[in-house]
N, C-alpha and C positions, 0 to 999 in steps of 0.2 A: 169095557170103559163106558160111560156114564155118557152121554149128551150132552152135558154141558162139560165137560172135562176139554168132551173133541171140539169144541165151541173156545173154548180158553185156548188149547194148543191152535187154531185154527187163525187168530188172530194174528200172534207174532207172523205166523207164517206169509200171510195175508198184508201184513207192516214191510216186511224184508221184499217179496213181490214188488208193493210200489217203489219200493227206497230205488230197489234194481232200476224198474221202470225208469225212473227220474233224475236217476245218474243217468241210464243211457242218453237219456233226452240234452241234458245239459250238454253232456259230454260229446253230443257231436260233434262231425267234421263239418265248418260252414264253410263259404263259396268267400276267399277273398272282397270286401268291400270296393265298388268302383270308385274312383275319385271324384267323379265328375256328380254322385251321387250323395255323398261325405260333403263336400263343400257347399250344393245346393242343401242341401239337411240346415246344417250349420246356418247358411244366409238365412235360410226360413226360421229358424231359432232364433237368431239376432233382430229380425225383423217384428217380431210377435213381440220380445222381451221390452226393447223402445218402445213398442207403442205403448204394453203394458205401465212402464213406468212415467210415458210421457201422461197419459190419461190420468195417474193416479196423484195427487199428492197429499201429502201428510201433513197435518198441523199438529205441532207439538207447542204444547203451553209451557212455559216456563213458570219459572215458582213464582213471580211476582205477576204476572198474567194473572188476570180475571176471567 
């Protein structure tokens, strides 16, 4: 066989490796979520999102607006 032959078969091989890799990874087992952890998460989201949209506001022209 040729060098680049073993270079061509070498890739899929090398493709199916990470695919493995990357299902296992996904695919673990994780540690139940605490709640007390979940809800402070959430309050910190809510709190970011209000400020975000109080900060922002948007002018929207209408078609007879100038």
């Amino acid at each position: 066989m040729d060098v680049t032959s073993l270079a061509w078969l070498a890739i899929p091989v090398v493709a199916v490796v990470l695919a493995i890799a990357c299902v296992s990874w996904l695919g673990r087992t994780r540690r139940p979520a605490d709640v007390a952890d979940t809800v402070e998460s959430y309050a910190r989201f809510q709190a970011a999102l209000s400020q975000a949209t109080s900060r922002s506001t948007v002018r929207v022209k209408g078609p007879d607006a100038s």
